[in-house]
C-alpha positions as a printed Julia matrix, in Angstrom:
80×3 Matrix{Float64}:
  97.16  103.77  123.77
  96.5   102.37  120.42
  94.89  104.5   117.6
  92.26  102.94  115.85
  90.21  103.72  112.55
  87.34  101.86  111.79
  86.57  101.9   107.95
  83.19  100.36  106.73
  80.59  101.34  104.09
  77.73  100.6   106.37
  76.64  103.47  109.31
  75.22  100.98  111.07
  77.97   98.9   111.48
  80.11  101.56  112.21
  78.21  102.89  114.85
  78.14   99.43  116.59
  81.7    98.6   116.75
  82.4   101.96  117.8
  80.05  101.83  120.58
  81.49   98.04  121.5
  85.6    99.52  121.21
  84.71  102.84  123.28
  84.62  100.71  126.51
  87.8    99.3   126.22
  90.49  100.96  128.07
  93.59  101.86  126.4
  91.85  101.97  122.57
  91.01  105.45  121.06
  88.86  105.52  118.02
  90.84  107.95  116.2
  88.76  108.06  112.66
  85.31  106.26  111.54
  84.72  106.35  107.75
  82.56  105.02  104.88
  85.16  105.64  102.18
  88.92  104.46  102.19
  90.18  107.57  100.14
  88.76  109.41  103.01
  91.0   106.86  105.47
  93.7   106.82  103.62
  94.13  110.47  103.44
  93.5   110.97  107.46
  95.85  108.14  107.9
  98.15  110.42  106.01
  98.41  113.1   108.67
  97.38  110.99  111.65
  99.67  108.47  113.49
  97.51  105.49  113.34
  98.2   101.96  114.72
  95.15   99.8   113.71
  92.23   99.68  111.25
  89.15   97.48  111.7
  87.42   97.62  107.88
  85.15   95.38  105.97
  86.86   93.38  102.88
  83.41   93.64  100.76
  83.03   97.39  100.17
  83.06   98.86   96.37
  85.43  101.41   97.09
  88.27   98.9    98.38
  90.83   97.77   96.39
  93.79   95.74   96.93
  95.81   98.31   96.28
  94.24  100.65   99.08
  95.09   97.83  101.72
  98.82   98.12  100.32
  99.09  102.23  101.21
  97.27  101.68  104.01
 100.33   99.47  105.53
 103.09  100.63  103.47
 103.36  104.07  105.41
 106.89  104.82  105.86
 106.75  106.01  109.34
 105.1   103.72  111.25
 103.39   99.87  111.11
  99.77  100.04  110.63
  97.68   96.6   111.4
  94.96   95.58  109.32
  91.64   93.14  110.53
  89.38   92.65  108.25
């Protein structure tokens, strides 16, 4: 099963690529949010394997990519 958070400043979008991933079998949206500190600190006490986010968002920086994928215990993917 993989984990997946979807991280995007728009509802909207959010609540269409959620609706598209829910009917795939062996994905579980784990976390949807419209801020990365918000992400970044669920990722922090959630095993996650994958995040779907949008590059243009005011709130993400570089350096919020790097934590994202730098977690020490496991290997977190990134599409942008």
């Amino acid at each position: 099963m993989i984990k997946l958070i979807l991280l995007d400043d728009h509802k909207i979008i959010l609540d269409g690529v959620s609706t598209l991933i829910a009917s795939y079998p062996g994905i579980r949206i784990i976390g949807i949010f419209q801020n990365p500190n918000d992400a970044l600190k669920f990722i922090d006490k959630n095993q996650t394997d994958l995040v779907i986010t949008d590059l243009d968002m005011p709130e993400l920086k570089s350096e919020a990519l790097s934590q994202i994928t730098e977690r020490e215990e496991t290997v977190i993917k990134i599409i942008i």
